[in-house]
C-alpha positions as CSV (number, residue, x, y, z in Angstrom):
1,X,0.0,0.0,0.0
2,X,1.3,3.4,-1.1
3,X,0.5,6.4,1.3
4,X,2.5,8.8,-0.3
5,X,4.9,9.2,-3.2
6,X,7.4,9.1,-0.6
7,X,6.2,6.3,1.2
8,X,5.5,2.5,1.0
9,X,4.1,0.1,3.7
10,X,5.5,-3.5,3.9
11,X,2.5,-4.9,5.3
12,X,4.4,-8.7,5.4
13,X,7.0,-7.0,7.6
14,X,4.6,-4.7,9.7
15,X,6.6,-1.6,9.1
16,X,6.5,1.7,7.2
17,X,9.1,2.8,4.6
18,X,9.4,6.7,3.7
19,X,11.9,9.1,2.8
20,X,10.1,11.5,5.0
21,X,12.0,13.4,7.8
22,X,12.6,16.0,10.0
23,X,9.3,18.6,9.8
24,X,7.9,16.7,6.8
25,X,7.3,13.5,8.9
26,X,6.1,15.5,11.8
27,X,3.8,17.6,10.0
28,X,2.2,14.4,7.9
29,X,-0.8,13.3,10.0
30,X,-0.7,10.2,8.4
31,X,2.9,9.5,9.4
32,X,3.0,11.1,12.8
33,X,4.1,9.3,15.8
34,X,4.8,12.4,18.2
35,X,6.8,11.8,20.9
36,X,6.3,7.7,20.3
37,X,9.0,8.2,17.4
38,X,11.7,5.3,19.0
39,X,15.3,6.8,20.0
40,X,17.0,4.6,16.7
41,X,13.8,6.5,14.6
42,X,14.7,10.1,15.7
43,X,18.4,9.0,14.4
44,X,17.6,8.0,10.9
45,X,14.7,10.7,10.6
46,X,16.2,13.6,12.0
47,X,13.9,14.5,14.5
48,X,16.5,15.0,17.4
49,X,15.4,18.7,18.8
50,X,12.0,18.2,17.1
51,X,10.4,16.5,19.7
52,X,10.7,16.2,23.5
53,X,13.2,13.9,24.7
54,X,11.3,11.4,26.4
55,X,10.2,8.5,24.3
56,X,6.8,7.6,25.1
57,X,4.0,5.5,24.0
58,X,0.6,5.4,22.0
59,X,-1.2,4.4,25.5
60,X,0.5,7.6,27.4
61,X,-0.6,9.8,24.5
62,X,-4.1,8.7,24.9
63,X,-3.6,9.4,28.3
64,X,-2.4,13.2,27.6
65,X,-4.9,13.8,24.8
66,X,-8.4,12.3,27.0
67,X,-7.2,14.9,29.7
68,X,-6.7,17.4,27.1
69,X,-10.0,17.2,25.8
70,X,-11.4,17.3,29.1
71,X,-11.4,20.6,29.9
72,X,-13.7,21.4,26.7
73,X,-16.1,22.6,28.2
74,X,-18.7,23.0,25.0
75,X,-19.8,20.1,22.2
76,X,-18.2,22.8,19.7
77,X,-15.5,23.1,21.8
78,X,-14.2,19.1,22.1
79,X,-15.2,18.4,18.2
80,X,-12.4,21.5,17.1
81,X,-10.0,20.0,19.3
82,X,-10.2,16.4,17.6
83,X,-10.2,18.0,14.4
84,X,-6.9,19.1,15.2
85,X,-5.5,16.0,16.3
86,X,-7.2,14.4,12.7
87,X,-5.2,16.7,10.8
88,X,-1.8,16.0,13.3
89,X,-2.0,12.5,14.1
90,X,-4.6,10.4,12.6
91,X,-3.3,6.9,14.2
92,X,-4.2,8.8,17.9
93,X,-7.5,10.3,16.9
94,X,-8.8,7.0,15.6
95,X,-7.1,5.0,19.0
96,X,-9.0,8.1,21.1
97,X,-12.1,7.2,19.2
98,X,-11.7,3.6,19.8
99,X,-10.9,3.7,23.2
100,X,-13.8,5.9,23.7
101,X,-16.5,5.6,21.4
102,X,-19.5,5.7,23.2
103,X,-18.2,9.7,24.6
104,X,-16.7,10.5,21.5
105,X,-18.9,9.4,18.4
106,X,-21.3,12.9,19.6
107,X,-18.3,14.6,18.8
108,X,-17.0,13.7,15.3
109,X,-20.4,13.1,14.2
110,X,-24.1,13.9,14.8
111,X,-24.7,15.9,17.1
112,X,-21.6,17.8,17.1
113,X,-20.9,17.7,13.6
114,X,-23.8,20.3,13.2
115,X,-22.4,23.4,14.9
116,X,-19.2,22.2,13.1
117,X,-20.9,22.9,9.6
118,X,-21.8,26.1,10.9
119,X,-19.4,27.0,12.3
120,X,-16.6,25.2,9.7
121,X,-14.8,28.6,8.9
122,X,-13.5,29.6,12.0
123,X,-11.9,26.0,12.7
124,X,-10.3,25.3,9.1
125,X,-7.0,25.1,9.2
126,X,-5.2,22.7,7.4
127,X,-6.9,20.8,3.7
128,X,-8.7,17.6,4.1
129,X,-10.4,16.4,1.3
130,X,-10.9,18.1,-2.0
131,X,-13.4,21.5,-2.2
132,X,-14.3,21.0,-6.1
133,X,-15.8,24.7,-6.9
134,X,-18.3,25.6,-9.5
135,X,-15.6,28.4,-10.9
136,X,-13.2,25.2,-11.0
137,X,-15.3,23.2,-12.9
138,X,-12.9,22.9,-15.6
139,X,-10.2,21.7,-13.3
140,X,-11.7,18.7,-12.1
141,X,-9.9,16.0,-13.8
142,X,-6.7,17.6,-12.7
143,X,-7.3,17.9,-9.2
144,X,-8.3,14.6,-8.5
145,X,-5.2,13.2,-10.4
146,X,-2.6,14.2,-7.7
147,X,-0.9,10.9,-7.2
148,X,-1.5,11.2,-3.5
149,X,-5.0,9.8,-4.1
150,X,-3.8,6.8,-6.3
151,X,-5.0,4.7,-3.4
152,X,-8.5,6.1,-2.9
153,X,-11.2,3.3,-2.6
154,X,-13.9,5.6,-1.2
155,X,-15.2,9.2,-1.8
156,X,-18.0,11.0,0.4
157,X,-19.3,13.3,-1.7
158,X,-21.5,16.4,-0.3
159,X,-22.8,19.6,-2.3
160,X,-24.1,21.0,1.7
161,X,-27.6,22.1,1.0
162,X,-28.9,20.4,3.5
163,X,-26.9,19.7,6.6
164,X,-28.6,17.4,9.4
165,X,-31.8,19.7,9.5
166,X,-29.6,22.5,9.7
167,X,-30.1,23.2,5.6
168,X,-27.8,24.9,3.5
169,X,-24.3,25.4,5.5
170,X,-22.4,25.6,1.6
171,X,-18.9,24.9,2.0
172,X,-19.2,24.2,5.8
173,X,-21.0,21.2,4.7
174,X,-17.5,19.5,4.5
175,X,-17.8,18.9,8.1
176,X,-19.8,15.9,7.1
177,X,-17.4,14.2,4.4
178,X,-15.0,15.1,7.0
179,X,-16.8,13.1,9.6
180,X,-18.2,10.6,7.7
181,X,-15.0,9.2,6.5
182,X,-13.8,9.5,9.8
183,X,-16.2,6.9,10.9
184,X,-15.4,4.1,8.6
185,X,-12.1,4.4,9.5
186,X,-13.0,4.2,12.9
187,X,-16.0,2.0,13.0
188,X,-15.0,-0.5,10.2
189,X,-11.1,-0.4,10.5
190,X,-11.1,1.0,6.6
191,X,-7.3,2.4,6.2
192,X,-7.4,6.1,5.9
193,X,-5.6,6.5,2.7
194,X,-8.5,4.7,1.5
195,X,-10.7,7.8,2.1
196,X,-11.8,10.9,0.1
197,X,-14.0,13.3,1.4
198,X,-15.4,15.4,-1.2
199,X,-17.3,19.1,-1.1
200,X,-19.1,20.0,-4.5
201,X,-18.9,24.3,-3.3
202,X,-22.1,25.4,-6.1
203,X,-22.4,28.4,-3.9
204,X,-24.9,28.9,-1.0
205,X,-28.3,30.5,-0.3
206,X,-27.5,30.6,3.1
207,X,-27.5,34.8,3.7
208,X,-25.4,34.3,6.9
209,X,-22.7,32.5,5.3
210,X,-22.4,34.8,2.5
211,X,-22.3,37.6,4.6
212,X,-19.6,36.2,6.9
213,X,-16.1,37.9,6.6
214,X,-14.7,34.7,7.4
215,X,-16.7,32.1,5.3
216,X,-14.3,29.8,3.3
217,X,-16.5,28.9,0.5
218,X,-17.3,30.2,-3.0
219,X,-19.6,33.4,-2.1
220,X,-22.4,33.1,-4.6
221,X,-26.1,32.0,-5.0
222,X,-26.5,28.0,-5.4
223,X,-26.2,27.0,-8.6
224,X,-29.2,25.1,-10.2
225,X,-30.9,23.8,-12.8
226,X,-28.9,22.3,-16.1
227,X,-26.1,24.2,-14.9
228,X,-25.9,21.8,-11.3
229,X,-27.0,18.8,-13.3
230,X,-23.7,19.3,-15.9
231,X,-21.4,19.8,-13.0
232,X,-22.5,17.1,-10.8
233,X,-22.1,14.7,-13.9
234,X,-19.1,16.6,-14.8
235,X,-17.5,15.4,-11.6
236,X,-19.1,11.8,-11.8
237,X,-17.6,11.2,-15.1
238,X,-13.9,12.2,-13.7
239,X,-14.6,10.3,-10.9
240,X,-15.4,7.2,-13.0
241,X,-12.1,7.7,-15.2
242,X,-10.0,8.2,-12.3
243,X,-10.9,5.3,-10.0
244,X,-13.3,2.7,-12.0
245,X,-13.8,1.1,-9.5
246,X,-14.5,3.1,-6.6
247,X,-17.4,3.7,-4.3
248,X,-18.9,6.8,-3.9
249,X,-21.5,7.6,-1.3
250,X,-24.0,10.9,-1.8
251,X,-24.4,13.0,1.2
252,X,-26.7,15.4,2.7
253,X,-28.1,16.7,-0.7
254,X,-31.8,18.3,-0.5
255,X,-34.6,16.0,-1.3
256,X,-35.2,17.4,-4.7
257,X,-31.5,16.5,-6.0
258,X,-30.8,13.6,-3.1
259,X,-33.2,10.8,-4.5
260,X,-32.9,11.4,-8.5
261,X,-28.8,11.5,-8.4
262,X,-28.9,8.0,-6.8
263,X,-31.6,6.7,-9.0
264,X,-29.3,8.7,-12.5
265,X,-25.8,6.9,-11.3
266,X,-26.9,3.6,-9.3
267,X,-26.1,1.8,-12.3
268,X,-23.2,3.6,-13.6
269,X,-20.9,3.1,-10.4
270,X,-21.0,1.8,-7.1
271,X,-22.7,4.1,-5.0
272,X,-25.4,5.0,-2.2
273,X,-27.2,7.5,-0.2
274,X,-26.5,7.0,3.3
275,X,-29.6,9.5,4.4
276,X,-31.8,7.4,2.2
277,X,-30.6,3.9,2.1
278,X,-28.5,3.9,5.7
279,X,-31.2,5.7,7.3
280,X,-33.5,3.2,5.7
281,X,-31.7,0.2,7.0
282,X,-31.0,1.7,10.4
283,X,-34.7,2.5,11.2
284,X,-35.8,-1.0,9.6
285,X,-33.5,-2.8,11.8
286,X,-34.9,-0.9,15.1
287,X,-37.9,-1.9,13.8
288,X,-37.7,-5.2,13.7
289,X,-36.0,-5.0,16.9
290,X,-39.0,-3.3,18.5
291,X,-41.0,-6.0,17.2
292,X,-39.5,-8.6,19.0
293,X,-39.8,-6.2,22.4
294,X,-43.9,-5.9,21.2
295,X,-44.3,-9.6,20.4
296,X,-46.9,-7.8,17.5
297,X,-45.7,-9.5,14.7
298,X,-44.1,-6.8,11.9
299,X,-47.2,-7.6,9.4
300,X,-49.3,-6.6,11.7
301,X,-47.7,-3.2,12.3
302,X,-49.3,0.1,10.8
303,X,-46.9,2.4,10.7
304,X,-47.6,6.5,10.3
305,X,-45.0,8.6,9.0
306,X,-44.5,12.4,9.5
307,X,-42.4,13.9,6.7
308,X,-42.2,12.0,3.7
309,X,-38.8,13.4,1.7
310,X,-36.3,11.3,0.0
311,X,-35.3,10.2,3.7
312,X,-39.2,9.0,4.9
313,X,-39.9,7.7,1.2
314,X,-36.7,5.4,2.0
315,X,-37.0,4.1,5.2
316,X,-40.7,3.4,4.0
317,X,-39.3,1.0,0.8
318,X,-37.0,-0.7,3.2
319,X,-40.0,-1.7,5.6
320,X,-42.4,-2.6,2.9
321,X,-39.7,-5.1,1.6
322,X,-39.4,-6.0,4.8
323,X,-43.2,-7.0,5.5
324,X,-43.4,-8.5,2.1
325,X,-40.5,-10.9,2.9
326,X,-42.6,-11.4,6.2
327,X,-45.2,-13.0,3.7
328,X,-47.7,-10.1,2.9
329,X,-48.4,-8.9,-0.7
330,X,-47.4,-6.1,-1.9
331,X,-50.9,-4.4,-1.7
332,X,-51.5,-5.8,1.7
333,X,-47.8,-4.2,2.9
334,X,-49.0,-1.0,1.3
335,X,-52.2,-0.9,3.7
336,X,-50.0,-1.1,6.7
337,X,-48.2,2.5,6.2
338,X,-49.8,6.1,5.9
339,X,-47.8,9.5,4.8
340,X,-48.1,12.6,6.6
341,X,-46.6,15.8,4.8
342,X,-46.8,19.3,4.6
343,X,-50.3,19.0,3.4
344,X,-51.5,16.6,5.5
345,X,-51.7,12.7,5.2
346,X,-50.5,11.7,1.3
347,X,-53.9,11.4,-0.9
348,X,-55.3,10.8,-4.3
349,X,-55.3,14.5,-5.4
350,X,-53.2,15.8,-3.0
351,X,-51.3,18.7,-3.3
352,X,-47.9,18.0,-4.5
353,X,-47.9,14.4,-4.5
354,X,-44.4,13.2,-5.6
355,X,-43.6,10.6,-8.0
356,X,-41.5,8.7,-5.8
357,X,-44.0,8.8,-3.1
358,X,-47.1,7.3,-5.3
359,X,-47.3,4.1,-3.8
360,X,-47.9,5.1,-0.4
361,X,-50.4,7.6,-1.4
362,X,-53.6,6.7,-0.2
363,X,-57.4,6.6,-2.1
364,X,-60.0,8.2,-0.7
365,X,-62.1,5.2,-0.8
366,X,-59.5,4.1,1.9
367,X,-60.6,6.7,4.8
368,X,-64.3,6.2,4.7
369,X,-65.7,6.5,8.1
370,X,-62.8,8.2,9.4
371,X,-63.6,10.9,12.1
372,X,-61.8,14.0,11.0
373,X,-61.1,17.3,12.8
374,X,-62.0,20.7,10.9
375,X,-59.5,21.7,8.1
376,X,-58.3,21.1,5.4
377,X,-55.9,18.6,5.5
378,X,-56.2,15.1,7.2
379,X,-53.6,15.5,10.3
380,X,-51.2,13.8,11.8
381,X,-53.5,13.2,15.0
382,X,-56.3,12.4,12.5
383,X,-54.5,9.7,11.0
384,X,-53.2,7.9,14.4
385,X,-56.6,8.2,15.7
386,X,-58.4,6.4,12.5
387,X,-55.8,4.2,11.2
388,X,-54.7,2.9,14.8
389,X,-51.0,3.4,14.6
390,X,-48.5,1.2,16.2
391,X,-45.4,2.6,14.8
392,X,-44.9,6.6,14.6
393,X,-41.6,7.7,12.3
394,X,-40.5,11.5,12.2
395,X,-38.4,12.7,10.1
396,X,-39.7,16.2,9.2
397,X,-37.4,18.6,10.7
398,X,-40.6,20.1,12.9
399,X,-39.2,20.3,16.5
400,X,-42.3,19.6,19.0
401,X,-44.4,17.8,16.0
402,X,-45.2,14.7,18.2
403,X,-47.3,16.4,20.3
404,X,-49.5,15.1,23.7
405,X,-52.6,14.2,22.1
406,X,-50.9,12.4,19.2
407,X,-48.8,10.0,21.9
408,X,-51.8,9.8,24.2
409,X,-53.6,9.0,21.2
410,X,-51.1,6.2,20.1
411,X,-50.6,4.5,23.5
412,X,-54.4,3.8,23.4
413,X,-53.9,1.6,20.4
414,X,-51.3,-0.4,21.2
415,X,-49.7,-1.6,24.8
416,X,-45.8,-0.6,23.4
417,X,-45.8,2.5,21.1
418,X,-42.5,2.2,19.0
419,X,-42.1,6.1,18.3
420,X,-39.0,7.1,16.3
421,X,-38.6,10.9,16.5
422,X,-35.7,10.4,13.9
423,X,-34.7,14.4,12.8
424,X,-31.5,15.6,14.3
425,X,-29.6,17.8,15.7
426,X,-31.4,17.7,18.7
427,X,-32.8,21.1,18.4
428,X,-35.0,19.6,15.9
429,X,-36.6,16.5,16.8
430,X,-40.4,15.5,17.0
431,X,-40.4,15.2,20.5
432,X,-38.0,14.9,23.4
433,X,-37.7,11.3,25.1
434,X,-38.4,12.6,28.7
435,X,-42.5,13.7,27.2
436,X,-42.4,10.0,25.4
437,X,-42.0,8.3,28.2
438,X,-43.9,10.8,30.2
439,X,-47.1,10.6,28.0
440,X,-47.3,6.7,27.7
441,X,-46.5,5.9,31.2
442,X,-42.8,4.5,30.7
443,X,-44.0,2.2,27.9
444,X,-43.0,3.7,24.5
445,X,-39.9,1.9,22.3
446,X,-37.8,4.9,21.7
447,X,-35.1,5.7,18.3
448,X,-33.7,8.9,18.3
449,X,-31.9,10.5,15.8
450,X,-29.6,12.1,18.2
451,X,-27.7,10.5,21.5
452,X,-28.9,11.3,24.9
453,X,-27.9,9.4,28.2
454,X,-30.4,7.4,30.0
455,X,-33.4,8.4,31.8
456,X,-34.9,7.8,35.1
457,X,-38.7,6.2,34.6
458,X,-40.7,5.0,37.8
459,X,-37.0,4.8,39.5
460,X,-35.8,2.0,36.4
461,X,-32.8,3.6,34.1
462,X,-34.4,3.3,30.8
463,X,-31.6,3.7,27.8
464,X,-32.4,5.6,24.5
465,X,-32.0,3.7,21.4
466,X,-30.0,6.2,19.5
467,X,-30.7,5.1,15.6
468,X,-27.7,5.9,14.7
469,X,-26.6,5.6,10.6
470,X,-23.2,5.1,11.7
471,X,-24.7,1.5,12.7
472,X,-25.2,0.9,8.9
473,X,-22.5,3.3,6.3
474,X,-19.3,2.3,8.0
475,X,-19.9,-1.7,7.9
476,X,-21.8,-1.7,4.2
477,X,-18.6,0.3,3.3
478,X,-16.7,-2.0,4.7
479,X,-18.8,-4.9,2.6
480,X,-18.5,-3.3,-0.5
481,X,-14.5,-2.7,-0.6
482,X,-14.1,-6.4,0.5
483,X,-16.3,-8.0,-1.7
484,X,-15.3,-5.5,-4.5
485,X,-18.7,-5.1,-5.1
486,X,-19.7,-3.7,-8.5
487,X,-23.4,-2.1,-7.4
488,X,-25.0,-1.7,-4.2
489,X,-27.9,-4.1,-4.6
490,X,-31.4,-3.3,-2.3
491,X,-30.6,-6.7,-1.4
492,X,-27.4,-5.8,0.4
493,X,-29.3,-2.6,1.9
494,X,-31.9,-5.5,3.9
495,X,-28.5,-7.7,4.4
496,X,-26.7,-4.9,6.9
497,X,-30.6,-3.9,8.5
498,X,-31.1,-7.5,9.0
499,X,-27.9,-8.3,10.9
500,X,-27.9,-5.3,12.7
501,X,-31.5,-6.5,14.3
502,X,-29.9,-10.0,14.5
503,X,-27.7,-8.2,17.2
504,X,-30.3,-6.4,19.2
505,X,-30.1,-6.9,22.5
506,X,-34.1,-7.9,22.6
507,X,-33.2,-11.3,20.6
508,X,-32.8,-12.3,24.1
509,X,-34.6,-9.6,26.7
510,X,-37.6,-7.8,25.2
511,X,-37.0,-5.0,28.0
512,X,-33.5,-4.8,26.7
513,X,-32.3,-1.9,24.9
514,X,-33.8,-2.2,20.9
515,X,-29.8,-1.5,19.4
516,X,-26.3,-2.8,20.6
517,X,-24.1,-0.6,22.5
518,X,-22.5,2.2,20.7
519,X,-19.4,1.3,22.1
520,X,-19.8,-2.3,20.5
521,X,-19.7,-0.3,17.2
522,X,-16.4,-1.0,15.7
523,X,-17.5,-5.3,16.2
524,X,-21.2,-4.4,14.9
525,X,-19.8,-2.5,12.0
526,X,-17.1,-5.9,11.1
527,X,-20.1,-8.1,11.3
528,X,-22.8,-6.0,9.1
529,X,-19.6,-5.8,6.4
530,X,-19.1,-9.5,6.6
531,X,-23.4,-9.8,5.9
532,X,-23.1,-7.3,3.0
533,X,-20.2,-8.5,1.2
534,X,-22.1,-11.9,1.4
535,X,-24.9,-10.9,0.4
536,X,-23.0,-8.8,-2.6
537,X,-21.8,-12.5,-3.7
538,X,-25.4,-13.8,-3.4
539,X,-26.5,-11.1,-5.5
540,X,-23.9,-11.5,-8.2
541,X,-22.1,-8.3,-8.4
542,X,-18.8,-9.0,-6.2
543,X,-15.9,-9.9,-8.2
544,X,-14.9,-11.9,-4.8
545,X,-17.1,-15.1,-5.6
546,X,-16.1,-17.2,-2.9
547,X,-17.4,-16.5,0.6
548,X,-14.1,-18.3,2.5
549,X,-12.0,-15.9,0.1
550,X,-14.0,-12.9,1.2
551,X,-13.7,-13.8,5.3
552,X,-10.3,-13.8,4.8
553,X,-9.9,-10.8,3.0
554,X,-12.0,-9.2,5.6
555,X,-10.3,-9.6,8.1
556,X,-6.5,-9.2,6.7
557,X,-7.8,-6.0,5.1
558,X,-9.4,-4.1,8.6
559,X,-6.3,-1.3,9.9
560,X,-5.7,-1.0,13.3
561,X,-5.0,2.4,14.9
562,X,-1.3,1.5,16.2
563,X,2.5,2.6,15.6
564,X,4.3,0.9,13.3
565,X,8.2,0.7,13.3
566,X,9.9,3.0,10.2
567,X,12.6,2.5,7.9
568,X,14.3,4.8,5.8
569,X,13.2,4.2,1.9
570,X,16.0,4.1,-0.5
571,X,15.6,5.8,-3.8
């Protein structure tokens, strides 16, 4: 494996070669040992004066650095200082990470990542990634061709319209390519070099960033149109020529561009949409989680969504697959789930019914007898009340939308209300746990979008399900790169939801908690990879065709987050 021009790794031997030295090795993040550089190393690399002259150890740096980020007082605060340790020593901020997961992951990625977007300019310091700018649309083909990315496997690719629920954050939409590469690094053991993150900066409609002294990006209204569409394929196409074989995940693109760009290139490369398809396969697998807790079996669940984007019209395909494969037809799978959007529950007729949510729009013939309030539009209460939900899904972006009477309404339906107020950062979630809880007497199967630390019911310690993406994107990474996957198959999507709800902790206590233990997510994220590059051979697009061949792979391929010995590289 190459990670620079500069630098080989004999991976038989276990030790790094470069030519590196002195302030180049020490200011290459990749290459950086600090002060665990060995007494012969600082002789053959020149780093005698450079560092401090006690020789230490990866284990006393973690050490140094946890106490160090200890007195960050703020979320913002403790995810700018482990950017700065990404960009000086990568091998310690993916140890810390390890070591630490369960405090950490809210850091690098959702919630903290949010207030990083926003805040992205004041913190950049050092480049990460490639910005590809609308002005530099010419120069695309040349800026990926840098031989430093000869060994890029994976890109993350985000254009930042629509951060979290934050929206448009432009070039400080990076944050998440930043973060999300940093996870399957961390959670799936995929080697760093492997990693591209990718901002498509096509402007901003975002009048505080443009207005911002400070703001990094290009400072100009967001490109649209044919205009978007020509650059966006512009940059798929030097993808394509570049690495042919590469797999390149869509991020945090606004519903209008989010589902169509997947559906356009599916075929054309390996690629997904983690807030589609891993937010699909997360929710599906605390689903079927909470259906063992409920002892209802999953056909006879109806489920009631509120927002029905690219993200909701996702989740919803996943869990009609799911119900069909439980042994309902498609039409009878179709009864079980109801839309709720701007205008009120999805109908025949409706006011900007979208093509890709057709199926799950519902005839009028369908809500006959159906007490309705006054209005115009069926709401959400209406539609729990009538259709006798069992499952509630948010994922609208409209803080407080769960409200009392829906819940109390809910919990008069069904014993264990499995309610997923799924929109993040916190500050913009359906409905806080505490009310959940509160408003179905300690009874309500909860999945979060955002982490929060348990909560005292009737004096038990009831844990949030947090469901978490990073439960899914790291691991189906992980699958793809093993297998050598050519697509991503909707079979492999059900492969990682299915295993992750193979590990819930309610396979043996239905009053356990619905998801493993975030801290168990580096072994989760192995295991879904091992289910989806399986399943990739199943389906016929790995060019790994033997399963034993693939285990083996899998496991010689995962990096570690420890110091290797150097030696100098001879021209």
């Amino acid at each position: 494996m190459k990670i620079t021009a500069q630098t080989k790794s004999d991976t038989k031997r276990g030790v790094i070669r470069t030519r590196l030295s002195g302030y180049d090795l020490l200011n290459n993040s990749r290459l950086n040992k600090g002060t665990a550089f060995t007494e012969e190393e600082r002789d053959t690399f020149a780093l005698h004066g450079l560092l401090p002259l006690d020789e230490g150890t990866l284990e006393q740096q973690l050490e140094r650095r946890k106490k160090a980020l200890e007195t960050e007082l703020t979320v913002f605060g403790k995810y700018s200082f482990m950017r700065d340790l990404q960009d000086t020593n990568e091998t310690l901020f993916y140890s810390l990470i390890e070591h630490h997961v369960e405090e950490l992951l809210p850091v690098v990625y959702t919630p903290g990542v949010g207030e990083g977007c926003q805040r992205f300019s004041e913190i950049w310091r050092k480049p990460r990634g490639l910005f590809i700018s609308y002005p530099n649309r010419n120069r695309i083909e040349q800026m990926l061709s840098d031989p430093r990315y000869d060994d890029v496997r994976c890109i993350v690719v985000s254009d930042g319209e629509r951060i979290l629920g934050l929206g448009d954050q432009g070039a400080g939409g990076m944050g998440i390519p930043i973060g999300k590469m940093a996870l399957y690094t961390a959670l799936a053991g995929i080697h760093p070099e492997h990693c591209l993150p990718v901002l498509l900066d096509v402007g901003t409609d975002n009048e505080d960033r443009l207005n911002d002294p400070i703001y990094v990006g290009w400072r100009n209204k967001r490109v649209g149109g044919q205009e978007y569409d020509d650059f966006v394929e512009a940059f798929v196409l030097a993808v394509k020529r570049r690495w042919p074989h590469v797999l390149l995940q869509w991020e945090d693109f606004a519903g209008s561009n989010a589902a169509r760009l997947l559906e356009r290139y599916r075929d054309q490369l390996c690629t997904f949409n983690d807030d589609i398809q891993g937010t699909a396969a997360v929710t599906t697998a605390t689903l079927l989680a909470a259906v063992n807790a409920t002892g209802i079996p999953l056909e006879q669940q109806t489920v009631v969504f509120l927002g029905f984007g690219s993200a909701g019209v996702g989740i919803a395909n996943l869990m009609l697959t799911a119900m069909k494969q439980a042994g309902l037809s498609e039409e009878q799978a179709l009864n079980r789930f109801y839309a709720v959007g701007r205008y009120g529950l999805l109908v025949d007729g409706g006011k900007d019914n979208r093509p890709n949510q057709q199926p799950f729009v519902r005839k009028k013939a369908d809500l006959e007898g159906w007490m309705l309030s006054e209005g115009d539009k069926i709401s959400l209460l209406d539609v729990v009340r009538n259709a006798k939900a069992t499952v509630l899904v948010g994922v609208s972006g409209q803080p407080g939308a769960f409200t009392e009477d829906v819940v109390r309404e809910m919990a008069k339906h069904t014993d264990r209300p499995v309610i997923f107020p799924l929109s993040n950062p916190t500050s913009r979630e359906e409905a806080t746990h505490e009310d959940l809880l509160k408003w179905t007497d300690g009874k309500a199967l909860i999945g979060t979008g955002s982490p929060f630390a348990p909560v005292n019911v009737n004096g038990k310690s009831v844990h949030i399900t947090q469901t978490n993406n990073s439960y899914i994107f790291p691991g189906l990474a992980l699958g793809i790169l093993v297998s050598k996957a050519k697509r991503v198959t909707d079979g492999m999507i059900m492969a990682s939801a299915k295993k992750l709800a193979d590990l819930s902790p309610t396979q043996k206590d239905k009053h356990a908690n619905l998801l493993p233990p975030i801290a168990d997510s580096r072994k989760v994220g192995l295991l879904v990879g091992e289910a989806v590059g399986k399943q990739a051979i199943a389906d016929g697009v790995a060019q790994v065709t033997d399963e034993k061949a693939f285990e083996e792979a899998l496991h010689a391929y995962v990096w570690e987050p420890v110091y290797l010995p150097y030696e100098r590289l001879d021209n």
